[in-house]
Backbone as JSON, one array per atom type, in Angstrom:
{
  "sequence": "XXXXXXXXXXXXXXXXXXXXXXXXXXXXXXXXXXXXXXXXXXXXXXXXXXXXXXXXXXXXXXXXXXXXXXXXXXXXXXXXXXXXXXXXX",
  "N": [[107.29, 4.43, 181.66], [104.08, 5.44, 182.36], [101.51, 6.46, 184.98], [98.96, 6.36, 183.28], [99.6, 4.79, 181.5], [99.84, 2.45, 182.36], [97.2, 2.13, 183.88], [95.86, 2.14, 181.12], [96.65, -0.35, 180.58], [95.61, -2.34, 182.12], [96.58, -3.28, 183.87], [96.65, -1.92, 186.78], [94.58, -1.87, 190.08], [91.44, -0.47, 190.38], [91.14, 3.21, 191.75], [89.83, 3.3, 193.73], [90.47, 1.21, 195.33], [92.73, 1.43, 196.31], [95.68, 0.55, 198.39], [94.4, -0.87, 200.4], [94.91, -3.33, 200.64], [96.76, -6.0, 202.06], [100.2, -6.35, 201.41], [101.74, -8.81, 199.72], [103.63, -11.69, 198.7], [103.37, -14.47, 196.63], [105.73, -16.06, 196.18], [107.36, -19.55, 197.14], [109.42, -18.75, 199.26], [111.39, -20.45, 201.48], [111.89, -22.53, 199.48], [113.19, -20.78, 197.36], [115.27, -19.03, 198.77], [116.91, -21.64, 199.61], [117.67, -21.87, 196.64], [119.16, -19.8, 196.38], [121.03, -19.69, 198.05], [122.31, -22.2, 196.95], [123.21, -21.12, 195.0], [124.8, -18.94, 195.75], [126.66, -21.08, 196.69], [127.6, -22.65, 194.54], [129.16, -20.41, 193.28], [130.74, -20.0, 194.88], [132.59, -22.81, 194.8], [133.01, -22.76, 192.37], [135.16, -20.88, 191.99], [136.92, -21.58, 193.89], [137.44, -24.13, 192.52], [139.81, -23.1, 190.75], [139.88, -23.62, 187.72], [140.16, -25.82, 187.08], [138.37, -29.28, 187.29], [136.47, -28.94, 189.09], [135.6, -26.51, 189.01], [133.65, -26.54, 187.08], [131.86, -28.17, 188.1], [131.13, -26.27, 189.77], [129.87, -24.27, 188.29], [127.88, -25.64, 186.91], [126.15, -26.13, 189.16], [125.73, -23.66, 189.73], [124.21, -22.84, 187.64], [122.01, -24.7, 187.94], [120.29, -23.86, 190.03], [120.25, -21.17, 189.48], [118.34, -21.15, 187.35], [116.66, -22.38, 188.96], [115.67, -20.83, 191.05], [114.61, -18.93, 189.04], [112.41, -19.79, 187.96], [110.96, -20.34, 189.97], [110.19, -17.7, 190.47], [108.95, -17.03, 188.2], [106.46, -18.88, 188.2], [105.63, -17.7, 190.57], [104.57, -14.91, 189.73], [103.01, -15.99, 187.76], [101.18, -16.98, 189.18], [100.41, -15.08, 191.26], [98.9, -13.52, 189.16], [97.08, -14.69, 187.97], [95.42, -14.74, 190.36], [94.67, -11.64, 190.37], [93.34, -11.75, 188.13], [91.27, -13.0, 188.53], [89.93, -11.96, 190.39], [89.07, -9.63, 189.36], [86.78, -10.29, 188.25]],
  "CA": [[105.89, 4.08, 181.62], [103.28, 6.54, 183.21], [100.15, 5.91, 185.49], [97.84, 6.42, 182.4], [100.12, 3.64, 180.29], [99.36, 1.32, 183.19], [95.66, 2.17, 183.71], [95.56, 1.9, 179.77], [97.0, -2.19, 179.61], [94.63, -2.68, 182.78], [97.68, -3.51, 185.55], [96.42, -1.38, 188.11], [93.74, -1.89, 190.4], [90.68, 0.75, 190.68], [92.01, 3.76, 192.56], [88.92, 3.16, 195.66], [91.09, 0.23, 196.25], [94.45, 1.6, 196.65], [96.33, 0.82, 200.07], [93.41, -1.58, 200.97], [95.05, -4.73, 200.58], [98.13, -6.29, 202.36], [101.26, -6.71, 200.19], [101.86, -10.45, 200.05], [103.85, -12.56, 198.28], [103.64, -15.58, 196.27], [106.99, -17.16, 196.37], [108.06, -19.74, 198.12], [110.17, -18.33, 200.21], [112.23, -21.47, 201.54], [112.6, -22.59, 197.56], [113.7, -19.73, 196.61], [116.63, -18.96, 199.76], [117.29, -22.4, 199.67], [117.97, -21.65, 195.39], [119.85, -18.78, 196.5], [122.45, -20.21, 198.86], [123.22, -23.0, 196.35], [123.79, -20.35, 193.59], [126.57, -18.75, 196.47], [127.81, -22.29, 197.12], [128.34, -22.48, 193.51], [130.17, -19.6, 192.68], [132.32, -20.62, 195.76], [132.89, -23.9, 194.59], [133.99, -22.45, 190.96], [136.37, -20.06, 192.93], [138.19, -22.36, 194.75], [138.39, -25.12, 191.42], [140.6, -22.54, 189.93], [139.73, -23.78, 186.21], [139.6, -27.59, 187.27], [136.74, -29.89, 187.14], [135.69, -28.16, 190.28], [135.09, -25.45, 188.73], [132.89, -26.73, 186.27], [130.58, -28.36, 189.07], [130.26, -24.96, 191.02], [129.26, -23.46, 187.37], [126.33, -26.14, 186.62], [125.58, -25.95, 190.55], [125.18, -21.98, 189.83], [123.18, -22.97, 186.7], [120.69, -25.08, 188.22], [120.1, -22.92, 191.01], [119.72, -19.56, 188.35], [117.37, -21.95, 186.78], [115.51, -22.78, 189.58], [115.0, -19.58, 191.34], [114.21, -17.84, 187.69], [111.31, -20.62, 187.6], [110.12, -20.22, 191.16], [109.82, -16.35, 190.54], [107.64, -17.19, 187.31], [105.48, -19.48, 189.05], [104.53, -17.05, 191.69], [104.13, -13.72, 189.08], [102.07, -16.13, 187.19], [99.99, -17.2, 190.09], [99.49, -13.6, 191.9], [98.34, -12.4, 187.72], [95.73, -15.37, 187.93], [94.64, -14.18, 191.59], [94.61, -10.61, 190.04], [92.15, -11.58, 186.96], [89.69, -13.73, 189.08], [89.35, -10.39, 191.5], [88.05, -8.39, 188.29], [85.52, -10.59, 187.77]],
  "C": [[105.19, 4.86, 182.73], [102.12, 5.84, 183.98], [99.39, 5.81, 184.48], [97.88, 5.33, 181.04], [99.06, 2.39, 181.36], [98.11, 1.11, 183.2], [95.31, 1.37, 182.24], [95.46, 0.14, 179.68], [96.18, -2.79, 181.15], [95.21, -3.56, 183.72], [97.07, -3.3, 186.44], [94.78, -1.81, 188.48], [92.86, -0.23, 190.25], [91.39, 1.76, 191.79], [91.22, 3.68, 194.36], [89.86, 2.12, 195.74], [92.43, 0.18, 196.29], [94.1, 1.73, 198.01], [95.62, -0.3, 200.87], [93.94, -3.03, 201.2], [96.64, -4.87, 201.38], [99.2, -6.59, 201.14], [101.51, -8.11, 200.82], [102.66, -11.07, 198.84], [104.09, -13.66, 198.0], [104.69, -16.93, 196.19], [106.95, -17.98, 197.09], [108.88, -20.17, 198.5], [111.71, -19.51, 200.66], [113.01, -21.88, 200.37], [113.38, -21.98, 197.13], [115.24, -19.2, 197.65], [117.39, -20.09, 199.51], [118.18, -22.28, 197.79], [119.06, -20.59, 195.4], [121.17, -19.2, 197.42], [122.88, -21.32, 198.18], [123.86, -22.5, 195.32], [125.25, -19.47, 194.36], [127.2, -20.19, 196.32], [128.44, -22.56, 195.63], [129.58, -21.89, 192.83], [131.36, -19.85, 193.83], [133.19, -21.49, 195.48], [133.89, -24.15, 193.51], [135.19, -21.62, 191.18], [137.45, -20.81, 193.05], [138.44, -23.75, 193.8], [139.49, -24.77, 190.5], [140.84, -23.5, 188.65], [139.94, -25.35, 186.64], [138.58, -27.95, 187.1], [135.66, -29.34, 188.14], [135.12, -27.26, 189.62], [133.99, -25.33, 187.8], [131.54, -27.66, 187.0], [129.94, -27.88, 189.88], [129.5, -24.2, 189.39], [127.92, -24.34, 187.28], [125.52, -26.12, 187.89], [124.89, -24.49, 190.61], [124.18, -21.98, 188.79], [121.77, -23.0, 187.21], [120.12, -24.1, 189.37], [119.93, -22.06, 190.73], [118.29, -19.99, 188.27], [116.41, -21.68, 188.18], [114.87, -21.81, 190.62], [114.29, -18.37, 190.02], [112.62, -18.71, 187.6], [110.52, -20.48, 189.07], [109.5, -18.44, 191.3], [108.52, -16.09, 189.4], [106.49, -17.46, 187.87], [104.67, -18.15, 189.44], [104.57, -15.68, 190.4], [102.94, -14.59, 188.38], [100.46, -16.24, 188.09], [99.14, -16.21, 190.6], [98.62, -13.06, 189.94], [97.08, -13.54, 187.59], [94.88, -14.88, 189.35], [93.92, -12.7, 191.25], [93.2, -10.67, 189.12], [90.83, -12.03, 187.86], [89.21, -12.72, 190.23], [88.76, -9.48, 191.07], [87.11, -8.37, 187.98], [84.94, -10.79, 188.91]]
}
């Protein structure tokens, strides 16, 4: 995908306001580490149940924790793309 696709579906900002803005993101941050060190503790957990029941409470532990950083990353793309539209107008 080229600069002139992007321009085209109306992604990009105007080019006077390239560089102008801080990069910032929406996430948060805590949520999302905190989602991320239970998705290690998971796969640790399934490791060391070598095919036991353990191992099947580090897999739904790695689930929910996929889950819930895949939903905290939505969130914030959806949020910065509503910050984005109400800046056009």
């Amino acid at each position: 995908m080229g600069l002139e696709d992007l321009r085209e579906q109306g992604v990009l900002l105007p080019e006077k306001r390239w560089g102008k803005h801080e990069l910032t993101s929406t996430v948060a941050r805590w949520w999302l580490l905190s989602a991320l060190v239970a998705a290690a503790g998971g796969v640790g957990t399934a490791l060391v149940g070598d095919g036991g029941p353990l191992t099947w409470v580090g897999v739904g532990v790695f689930l929910v924790a996929l889950s819930t950083a895949t939903i905290l990353c939505d969130r914030a793309v959806t949020k910065q793309r509503r910050r984005m539209e109400e800046g056009r107008r």
